[in-house]
MOPAC internal coordinates of N, CA, C and O (Angstrom, degrees):
PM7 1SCF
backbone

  N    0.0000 0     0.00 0     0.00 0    0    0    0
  C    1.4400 1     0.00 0     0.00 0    1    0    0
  C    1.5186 1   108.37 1     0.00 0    2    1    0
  O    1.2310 1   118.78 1   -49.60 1    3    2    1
  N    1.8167 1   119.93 1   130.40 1    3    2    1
  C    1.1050 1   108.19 1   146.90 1    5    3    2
  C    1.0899 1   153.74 1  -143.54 1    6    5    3
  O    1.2310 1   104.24 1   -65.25 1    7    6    5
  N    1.5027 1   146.68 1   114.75 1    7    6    5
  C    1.1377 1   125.67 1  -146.66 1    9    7    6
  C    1.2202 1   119.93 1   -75.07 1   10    9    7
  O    1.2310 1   124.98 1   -39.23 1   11   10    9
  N    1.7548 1   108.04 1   140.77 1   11   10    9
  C    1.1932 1   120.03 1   161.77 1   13   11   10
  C    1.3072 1   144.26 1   -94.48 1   14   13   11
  O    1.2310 1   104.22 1    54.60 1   15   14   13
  N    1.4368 1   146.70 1  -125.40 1   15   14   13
  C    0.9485 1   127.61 1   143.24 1   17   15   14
  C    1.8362 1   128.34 1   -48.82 1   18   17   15
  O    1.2310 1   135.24 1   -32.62 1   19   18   17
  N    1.7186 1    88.11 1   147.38 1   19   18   17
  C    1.8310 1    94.23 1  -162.84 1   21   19   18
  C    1.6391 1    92.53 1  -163.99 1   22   21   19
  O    1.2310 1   133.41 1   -21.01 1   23   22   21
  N    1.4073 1    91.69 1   158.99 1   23   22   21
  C    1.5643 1   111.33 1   156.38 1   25   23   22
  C    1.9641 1   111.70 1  -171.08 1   26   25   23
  O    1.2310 1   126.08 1   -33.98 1   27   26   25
  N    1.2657 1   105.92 1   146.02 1   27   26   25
  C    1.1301 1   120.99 1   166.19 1   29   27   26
  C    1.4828 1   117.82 1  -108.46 1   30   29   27
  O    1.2310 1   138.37 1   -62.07 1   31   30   29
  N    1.5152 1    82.00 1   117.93 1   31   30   29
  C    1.1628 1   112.11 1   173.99 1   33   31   30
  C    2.0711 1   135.24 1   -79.97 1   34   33   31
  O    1.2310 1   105.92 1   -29.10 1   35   34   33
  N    0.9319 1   143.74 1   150.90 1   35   34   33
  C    1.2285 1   127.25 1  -166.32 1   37   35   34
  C    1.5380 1   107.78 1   -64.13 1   38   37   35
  O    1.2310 1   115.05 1   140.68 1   39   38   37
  N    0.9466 1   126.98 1   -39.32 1   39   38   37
  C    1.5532 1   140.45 1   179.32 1   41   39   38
  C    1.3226 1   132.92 1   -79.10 1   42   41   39
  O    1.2310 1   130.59 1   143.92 1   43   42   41
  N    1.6347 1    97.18 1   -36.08 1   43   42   41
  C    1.7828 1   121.62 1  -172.97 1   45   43   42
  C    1.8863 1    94.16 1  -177.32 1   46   45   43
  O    1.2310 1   133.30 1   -20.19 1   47   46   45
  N    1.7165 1    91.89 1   159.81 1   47   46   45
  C    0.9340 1   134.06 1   163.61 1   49   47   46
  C    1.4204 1   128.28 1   -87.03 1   50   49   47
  O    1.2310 1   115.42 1   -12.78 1   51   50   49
  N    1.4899 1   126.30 1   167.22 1   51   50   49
  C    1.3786 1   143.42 1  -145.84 1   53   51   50
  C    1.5254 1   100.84 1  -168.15 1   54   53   51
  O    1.2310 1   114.12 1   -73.04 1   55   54   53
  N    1.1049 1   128.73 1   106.96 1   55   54   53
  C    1.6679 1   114.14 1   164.79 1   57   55   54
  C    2.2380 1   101.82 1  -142.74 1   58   57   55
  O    1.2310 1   133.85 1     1.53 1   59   58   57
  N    1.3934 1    90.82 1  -178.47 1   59   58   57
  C    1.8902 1    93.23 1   164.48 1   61   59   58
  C    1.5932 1    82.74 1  -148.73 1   62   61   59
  O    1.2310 1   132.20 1   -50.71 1   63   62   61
  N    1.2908 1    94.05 1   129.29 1   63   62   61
  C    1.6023 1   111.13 1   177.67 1   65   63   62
  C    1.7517 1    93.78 1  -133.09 1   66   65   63
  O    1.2310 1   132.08 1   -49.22 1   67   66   65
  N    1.7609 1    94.28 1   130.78 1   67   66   65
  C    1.1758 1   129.33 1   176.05 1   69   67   66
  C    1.4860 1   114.42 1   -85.46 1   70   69   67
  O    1.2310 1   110.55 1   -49.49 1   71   70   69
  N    1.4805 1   135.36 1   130.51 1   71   70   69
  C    1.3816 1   141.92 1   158.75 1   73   71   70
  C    1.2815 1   112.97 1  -103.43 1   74   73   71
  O    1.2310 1   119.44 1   -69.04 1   75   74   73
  N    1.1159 1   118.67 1   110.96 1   75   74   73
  C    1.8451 1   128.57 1   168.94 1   77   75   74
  C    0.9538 1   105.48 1   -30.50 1   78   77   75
  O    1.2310 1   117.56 1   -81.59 1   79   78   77
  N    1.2120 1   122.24 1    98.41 1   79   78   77
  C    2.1253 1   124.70 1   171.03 1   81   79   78
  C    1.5252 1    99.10 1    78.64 1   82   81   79
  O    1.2310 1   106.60 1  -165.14 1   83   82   81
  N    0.8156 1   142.53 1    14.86 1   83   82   81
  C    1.6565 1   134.39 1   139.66 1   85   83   82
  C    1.7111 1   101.99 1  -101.91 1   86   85   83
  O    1.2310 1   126.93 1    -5.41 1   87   86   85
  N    1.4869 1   104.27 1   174.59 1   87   86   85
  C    1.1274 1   133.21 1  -147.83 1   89   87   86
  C    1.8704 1    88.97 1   -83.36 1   90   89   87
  O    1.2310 1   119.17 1   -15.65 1   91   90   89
  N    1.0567 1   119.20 1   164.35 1   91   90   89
  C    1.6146 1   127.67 1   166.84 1   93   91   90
  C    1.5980 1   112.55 1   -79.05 1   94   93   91
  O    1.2310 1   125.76 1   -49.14 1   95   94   93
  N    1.0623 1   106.53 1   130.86 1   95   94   93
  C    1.5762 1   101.44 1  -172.11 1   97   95   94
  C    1.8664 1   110.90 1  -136.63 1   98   97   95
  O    1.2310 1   126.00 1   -51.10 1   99   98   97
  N    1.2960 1   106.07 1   128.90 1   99   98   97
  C    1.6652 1   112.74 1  -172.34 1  101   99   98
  C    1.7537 1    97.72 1   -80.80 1  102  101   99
  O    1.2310 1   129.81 1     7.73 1  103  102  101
  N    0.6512 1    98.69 1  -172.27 1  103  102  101
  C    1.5552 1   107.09 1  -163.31 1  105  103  102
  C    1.9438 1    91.69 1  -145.04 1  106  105  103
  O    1.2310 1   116.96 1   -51.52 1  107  106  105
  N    0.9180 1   123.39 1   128.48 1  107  106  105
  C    1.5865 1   115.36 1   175.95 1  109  107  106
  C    1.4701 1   118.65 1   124.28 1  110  109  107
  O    1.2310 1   119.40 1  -179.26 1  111  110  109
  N    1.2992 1   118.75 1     0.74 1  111  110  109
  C    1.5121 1   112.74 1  -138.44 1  113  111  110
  C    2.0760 1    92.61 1  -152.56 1  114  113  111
  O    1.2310 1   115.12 1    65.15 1  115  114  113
  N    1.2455 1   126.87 1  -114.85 1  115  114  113
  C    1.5019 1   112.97 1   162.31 1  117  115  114
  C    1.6084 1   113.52 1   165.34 1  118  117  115
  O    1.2310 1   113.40 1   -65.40 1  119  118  117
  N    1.7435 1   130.08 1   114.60 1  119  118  117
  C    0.6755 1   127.70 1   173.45 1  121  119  118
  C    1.7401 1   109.92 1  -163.71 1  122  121  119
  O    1.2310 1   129.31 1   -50.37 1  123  122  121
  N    1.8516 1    99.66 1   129.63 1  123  122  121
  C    1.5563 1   109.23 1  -170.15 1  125  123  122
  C    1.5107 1   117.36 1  -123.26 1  126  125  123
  O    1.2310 1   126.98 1   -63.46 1  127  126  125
  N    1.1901 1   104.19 1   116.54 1  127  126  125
  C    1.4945 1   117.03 1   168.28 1  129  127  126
  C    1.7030 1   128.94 1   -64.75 1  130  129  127
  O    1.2310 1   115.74 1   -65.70 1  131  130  129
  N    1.5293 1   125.69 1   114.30 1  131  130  129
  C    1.4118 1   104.89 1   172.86 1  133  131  130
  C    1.3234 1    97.69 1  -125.91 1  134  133  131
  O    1.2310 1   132.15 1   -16.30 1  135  134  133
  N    1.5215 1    94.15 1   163.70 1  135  134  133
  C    1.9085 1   108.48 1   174.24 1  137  135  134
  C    1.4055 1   104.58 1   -98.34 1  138  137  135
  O    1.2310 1   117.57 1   -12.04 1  139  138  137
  N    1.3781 1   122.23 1   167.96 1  139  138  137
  C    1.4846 1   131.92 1   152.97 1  141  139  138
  C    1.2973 1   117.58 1  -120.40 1  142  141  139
  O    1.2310 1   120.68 1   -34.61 1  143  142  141
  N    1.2278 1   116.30 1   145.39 1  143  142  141
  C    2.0054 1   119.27 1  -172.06 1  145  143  142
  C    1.4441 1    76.48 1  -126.08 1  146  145  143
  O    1.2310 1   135.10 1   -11.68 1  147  146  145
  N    1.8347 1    88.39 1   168.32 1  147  146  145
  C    1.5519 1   106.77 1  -170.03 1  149  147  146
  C    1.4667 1   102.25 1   -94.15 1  150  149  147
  O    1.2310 1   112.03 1  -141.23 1  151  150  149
  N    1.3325 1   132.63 1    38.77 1  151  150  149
  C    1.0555 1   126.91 1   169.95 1  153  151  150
  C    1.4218 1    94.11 1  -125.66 1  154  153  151
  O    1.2310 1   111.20 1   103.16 1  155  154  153
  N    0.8661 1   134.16 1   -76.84 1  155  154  153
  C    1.8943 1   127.00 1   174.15 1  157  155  154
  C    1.8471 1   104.89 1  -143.20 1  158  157  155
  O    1.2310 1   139.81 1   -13.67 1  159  158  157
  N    1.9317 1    79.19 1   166.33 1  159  158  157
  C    2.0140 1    75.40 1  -174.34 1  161  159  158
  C    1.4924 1   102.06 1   -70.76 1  162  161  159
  O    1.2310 1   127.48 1   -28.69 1  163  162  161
  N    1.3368 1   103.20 1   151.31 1  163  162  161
  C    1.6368 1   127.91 1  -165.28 1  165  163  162
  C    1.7270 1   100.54 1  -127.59 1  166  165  163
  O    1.2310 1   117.33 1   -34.36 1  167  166  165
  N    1.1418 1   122.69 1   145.64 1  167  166  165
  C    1.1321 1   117.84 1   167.88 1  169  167  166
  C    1.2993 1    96.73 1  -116.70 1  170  169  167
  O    1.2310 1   114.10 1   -42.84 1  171  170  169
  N    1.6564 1   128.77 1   137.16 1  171  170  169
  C    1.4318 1   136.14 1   171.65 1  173  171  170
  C    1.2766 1   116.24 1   -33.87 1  174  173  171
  O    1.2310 1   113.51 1   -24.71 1  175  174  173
  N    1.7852 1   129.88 1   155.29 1  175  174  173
  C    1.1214 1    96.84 1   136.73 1  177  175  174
  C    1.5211 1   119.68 1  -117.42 1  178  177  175
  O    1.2310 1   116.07 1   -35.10 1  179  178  177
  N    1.5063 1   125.08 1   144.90 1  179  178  177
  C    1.7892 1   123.86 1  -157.68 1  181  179  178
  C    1.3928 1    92.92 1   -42.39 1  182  181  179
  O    1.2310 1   132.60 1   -43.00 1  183  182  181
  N    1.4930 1    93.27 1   137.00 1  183  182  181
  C    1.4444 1   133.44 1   156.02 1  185  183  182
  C    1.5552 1   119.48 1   -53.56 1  186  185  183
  O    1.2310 1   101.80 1   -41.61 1  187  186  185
  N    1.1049 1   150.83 1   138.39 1  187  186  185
  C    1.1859 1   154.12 1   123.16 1  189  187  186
  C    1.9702 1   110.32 1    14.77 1  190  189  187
  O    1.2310 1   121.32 1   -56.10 1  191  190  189
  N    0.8077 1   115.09 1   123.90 1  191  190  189
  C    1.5560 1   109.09 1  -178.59 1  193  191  190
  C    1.7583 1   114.75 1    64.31 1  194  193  191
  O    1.2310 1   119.98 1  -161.41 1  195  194  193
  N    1.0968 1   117.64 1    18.59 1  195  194  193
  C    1.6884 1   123.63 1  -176.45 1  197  195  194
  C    1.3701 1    92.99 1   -80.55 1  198  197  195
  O    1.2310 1   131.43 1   -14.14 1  199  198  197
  N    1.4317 1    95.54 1   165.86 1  199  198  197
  C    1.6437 1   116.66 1   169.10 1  201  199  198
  C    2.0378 1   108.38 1   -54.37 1  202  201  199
  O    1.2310 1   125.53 1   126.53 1  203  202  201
  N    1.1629 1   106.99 1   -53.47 1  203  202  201
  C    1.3644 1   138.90 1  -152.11 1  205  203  202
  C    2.0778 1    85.91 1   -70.10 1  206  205  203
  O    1.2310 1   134.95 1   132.76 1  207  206  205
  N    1.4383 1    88.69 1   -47.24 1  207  206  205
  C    1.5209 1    82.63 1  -169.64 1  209  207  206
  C    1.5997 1   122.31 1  -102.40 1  210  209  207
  O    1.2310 1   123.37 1  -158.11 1  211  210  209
  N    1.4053 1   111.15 1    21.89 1  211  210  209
  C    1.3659 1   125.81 1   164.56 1  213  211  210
  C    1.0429 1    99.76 1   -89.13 1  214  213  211
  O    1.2310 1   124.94 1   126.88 1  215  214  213
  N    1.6646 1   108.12 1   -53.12 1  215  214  213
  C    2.3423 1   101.18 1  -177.47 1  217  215  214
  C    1.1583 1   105.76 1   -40.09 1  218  217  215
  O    1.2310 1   133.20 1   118.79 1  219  218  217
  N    1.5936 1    92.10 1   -61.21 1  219  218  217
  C    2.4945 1    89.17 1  -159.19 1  221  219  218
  C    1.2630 1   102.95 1   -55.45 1  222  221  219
  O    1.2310 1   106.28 1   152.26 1  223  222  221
  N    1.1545 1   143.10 1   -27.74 1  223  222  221
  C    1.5953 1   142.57 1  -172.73 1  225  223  222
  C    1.9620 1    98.78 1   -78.58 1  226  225  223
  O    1.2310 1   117.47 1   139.82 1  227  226  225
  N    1.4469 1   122.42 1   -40.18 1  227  226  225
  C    1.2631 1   104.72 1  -173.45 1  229  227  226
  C    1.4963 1   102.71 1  -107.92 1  230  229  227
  O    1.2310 1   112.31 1  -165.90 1  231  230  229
  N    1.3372 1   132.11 1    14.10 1  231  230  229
  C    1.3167 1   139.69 1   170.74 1  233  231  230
  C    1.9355 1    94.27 1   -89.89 1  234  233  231
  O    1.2310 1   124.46 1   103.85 1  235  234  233
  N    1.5388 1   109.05 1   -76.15 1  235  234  233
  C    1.2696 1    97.74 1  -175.17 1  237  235  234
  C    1.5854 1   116.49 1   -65.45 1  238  237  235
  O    1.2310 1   106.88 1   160.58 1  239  238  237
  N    1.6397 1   142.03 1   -19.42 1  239  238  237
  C    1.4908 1   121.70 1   162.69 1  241  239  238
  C    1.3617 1   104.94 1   -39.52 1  242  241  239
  O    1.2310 1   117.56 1   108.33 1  243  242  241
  N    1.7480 1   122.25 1   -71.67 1  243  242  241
  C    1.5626 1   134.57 1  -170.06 1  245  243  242
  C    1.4049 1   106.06 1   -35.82 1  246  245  243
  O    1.2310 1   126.83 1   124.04 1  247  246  245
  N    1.4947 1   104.46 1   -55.96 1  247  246  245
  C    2.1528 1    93.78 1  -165.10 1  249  247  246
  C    1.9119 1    98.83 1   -80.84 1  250  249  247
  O    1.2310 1   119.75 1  -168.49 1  251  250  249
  N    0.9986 1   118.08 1    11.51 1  251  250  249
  C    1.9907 1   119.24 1   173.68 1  253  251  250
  C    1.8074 1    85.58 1  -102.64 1  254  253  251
  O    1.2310 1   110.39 1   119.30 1  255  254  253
  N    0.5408 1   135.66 1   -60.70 1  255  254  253
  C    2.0091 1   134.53 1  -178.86 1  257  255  254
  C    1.4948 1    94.17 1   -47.96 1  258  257  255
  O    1.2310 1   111.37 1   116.29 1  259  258  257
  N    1.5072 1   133.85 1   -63.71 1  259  258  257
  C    1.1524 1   126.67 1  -156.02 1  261  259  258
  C    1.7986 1   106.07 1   -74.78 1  262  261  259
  O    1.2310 1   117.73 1   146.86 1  263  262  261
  N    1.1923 1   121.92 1   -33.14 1  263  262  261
  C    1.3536 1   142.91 1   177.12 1  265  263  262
  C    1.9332 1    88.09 1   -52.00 1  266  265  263
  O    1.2310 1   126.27 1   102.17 1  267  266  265
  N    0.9446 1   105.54 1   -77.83 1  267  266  265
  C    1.4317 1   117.97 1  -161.95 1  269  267  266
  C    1.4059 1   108.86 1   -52.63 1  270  269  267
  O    1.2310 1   120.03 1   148.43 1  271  270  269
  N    1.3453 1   117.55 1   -31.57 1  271  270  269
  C    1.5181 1   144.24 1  -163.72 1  273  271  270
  C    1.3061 1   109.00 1   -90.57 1  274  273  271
  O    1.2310 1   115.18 1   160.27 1  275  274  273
  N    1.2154 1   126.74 1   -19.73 1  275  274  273
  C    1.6623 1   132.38 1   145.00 1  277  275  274
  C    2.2621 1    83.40 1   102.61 1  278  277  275
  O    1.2310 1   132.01 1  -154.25 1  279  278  277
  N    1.4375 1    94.41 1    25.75 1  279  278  277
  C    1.9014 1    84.07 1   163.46 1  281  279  278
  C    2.1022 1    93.37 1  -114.50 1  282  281  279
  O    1.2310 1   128.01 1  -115.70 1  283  282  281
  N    0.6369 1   102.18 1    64.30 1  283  282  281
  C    1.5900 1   103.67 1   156.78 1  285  283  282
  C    1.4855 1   114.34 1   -44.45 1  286  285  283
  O    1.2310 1   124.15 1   147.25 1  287  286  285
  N    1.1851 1   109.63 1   -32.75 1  287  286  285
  C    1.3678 1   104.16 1  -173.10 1  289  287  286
  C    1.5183 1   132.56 1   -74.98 1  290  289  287
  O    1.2310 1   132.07 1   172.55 1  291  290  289
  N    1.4105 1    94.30 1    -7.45 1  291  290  289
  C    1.7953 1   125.31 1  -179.10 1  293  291  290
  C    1.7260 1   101.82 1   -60.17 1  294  293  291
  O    1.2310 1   118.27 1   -60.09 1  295  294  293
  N    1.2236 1   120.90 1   119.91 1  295  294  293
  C    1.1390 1   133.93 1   170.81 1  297  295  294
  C    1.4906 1   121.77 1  -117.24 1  298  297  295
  O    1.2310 1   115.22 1   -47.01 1  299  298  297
  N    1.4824 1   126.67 1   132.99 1  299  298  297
  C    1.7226 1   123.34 1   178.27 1  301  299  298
  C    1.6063 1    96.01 1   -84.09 1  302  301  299
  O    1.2310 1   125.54 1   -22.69 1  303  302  301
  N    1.3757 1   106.95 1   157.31 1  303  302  301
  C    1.3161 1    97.76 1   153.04 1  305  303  302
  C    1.7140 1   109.40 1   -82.85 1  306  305  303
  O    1.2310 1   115.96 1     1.68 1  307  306  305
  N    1.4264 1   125.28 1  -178.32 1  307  306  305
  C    1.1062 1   130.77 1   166.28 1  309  307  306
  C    1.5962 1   131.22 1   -62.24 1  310  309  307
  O    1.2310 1   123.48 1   134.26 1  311  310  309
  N    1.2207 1   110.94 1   -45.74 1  311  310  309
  C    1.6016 1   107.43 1   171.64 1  313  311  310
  C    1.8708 1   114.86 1  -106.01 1  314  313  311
  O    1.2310 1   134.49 1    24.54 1  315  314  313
  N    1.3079 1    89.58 1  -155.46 1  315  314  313
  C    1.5874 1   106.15 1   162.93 1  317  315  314
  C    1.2810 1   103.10 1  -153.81 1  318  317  315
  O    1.2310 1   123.26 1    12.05 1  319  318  317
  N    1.4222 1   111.35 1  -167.95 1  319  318  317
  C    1.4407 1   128.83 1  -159.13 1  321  319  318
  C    1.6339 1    97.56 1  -148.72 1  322  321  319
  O    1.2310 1   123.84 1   -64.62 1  323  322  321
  N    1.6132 1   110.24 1   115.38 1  323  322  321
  C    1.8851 1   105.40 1   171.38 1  325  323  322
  C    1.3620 1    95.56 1  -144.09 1  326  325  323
  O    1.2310 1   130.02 1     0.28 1  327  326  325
  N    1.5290 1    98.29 1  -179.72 1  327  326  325
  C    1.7661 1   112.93 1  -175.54 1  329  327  326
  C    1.4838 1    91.33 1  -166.37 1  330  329  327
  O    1.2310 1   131.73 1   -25.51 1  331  330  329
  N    1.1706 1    94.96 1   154.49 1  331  330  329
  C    1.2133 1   119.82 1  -174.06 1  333  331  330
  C    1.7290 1   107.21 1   -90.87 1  334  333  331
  O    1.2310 1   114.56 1   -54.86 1  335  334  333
  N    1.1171 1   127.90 1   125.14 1  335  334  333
  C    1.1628 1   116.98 1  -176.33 1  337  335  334
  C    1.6475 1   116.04 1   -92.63 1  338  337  335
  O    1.2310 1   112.88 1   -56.11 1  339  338  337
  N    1.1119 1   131.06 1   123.89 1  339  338  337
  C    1.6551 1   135.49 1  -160.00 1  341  339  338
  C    1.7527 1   106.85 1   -89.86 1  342  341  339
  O    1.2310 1   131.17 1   120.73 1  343  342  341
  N    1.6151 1    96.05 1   -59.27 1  343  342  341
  C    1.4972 1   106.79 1   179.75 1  345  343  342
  C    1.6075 1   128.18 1  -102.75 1  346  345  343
  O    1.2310 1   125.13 1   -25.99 1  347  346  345
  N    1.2017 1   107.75 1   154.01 1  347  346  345
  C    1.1925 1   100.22 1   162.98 1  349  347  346
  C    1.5896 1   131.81 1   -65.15 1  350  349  347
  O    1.2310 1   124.49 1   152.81 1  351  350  349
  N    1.2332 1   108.99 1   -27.19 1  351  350  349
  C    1.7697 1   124.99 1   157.74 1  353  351  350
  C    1.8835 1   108.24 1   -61.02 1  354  353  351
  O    1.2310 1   114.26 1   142.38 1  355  354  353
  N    1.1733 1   128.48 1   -37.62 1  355  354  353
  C    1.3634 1   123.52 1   153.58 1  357  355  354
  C    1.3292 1   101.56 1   -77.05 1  358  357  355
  O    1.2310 1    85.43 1   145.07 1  359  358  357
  N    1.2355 1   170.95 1   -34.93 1  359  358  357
  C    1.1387 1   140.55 1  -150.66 1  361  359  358
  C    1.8391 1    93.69 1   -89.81 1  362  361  359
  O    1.2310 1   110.09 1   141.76 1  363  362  361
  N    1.1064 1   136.21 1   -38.24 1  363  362  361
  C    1.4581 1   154.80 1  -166.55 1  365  363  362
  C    1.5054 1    84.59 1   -78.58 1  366  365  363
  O    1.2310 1   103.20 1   124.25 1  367  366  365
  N    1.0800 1   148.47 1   -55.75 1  367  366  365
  C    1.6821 1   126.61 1  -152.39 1  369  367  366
  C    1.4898 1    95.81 1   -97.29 1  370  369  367
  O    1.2310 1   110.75 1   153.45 1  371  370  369
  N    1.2704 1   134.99 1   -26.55 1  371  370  369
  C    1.4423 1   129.51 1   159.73 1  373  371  370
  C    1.5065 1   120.02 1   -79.00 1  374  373  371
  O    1.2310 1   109.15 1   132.43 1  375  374  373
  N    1.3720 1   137.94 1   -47.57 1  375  374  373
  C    1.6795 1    97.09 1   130.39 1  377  375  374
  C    1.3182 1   157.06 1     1.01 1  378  377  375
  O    1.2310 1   125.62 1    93.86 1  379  378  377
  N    1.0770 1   106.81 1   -86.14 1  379  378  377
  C    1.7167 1   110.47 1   147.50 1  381  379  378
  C    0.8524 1   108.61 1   -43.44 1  382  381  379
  O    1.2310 1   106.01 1   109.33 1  383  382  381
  N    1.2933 1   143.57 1   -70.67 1  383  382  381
  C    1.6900 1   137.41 1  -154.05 1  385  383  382
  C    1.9002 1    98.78 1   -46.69 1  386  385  383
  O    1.2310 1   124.48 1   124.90 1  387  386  385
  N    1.3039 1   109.01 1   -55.10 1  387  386  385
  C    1.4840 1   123.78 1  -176.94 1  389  387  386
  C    1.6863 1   106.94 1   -66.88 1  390  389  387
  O    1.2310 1   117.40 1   125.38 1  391  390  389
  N    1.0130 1   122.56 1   -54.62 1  391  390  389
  C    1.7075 1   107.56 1   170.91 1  393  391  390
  C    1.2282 1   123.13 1   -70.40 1  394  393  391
  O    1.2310 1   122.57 1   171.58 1  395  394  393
  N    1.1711 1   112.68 1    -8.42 1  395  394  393
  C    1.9148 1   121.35 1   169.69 1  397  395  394
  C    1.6121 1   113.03 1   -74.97 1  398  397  395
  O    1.2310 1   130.03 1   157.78 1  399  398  397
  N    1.2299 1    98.27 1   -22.22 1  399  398  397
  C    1.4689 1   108.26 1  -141.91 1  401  399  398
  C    1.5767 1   108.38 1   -67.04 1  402  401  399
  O    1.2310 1   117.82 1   126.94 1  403  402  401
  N    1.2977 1   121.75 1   -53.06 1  403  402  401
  C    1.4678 1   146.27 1  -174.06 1  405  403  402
  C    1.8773 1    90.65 1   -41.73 1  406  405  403
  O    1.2310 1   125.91 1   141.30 1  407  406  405
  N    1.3194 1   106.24 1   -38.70 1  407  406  405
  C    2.2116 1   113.30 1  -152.90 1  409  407  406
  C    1.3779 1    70.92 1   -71.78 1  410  409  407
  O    1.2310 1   106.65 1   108.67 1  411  410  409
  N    1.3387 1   142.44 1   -71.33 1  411  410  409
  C    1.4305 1   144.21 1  -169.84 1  413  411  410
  C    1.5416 1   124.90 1   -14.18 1  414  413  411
  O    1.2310 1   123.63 1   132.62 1  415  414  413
  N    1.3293 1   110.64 1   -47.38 1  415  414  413
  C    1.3081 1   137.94 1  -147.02 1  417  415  414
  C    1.7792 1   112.74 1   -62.29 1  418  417  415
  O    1.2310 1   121.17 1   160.13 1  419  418  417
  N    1.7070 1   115.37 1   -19.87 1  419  418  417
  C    0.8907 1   114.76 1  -163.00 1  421  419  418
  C    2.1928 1    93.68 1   -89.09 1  422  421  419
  O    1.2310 1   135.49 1   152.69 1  423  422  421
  N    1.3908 1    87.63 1   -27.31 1  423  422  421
  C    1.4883 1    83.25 1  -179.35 1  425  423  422
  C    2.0951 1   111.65 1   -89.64 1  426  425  423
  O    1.2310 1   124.05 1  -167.47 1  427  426  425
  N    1.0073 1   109.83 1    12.53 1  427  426  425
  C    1.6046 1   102.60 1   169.28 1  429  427  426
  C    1.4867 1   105.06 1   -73.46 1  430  429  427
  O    1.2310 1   121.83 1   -16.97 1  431  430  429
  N    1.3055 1   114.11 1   163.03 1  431  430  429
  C    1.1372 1   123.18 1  -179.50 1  433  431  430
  C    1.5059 1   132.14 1   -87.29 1  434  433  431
  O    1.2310 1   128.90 1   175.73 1  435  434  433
  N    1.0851 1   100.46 1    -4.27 1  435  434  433
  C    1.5863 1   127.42 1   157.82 1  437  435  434
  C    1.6919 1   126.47 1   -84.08 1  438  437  435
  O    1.2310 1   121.97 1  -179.11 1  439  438  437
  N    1.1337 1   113.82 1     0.89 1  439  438  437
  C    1.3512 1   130.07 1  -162.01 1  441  439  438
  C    1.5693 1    87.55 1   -75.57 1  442  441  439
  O    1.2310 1   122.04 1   -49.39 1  443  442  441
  N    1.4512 1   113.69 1   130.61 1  443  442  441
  C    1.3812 1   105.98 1   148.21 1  445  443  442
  C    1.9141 1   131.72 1  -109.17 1  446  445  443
  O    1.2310 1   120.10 1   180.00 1  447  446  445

């Protein structure tokens, strides 16, 4: 795995995380793969090194630090949002989107 462009944000995150021989995938954005077996449709469950199973591994480290760290009050939301990136013309405008992103911040609506 490797990360690429990223930033954390006060609210949420932004990253593009790379899988060795899988496809490049943004993190922020939203797209889900299912299989079908010949017994009924099945939805997978993530593989070892998946998108799905890097979050829960760096979602639950963060809220065990904050637990311990006396912020209890730290909450994930429930999902995320990824895409698969196809082109190199998408990989370059979601980039940008992510190094722009932080200048943004004063106009989100969460800004205090």
């Amino acid at each position: 795995m490797v990360l690429h462009e990223h930033v954390v944000m006060p609210n949420h995150m932004h990253g593009i995380i790379e899988i060795k021989n899988k496809p490049i995938t943004a993190l922020g954005i939203g797209h889900v793969q299912a299989q079908q077996t010949t017994r009924a449709k099945k939805i997978p469950q993530p593989g070892s090194g998946s998108i799905p199973v890097i979050i829960q591994q760096y979602k639950s480290t963060l809220k065990r630090w904050c637990n311990k760290n006396e912020r209890n009050y730290f909450q994930w939301q429930s999902r995320f949002h990824d895409r698969v990136i196809r082109s190199i013309e998408e990989y370059v405008r979601i980039a940008e989107y992510i190094d722009n992103n932080s200048s943004k911040w004063p106009e989100d609506k969460f800004f205090v």
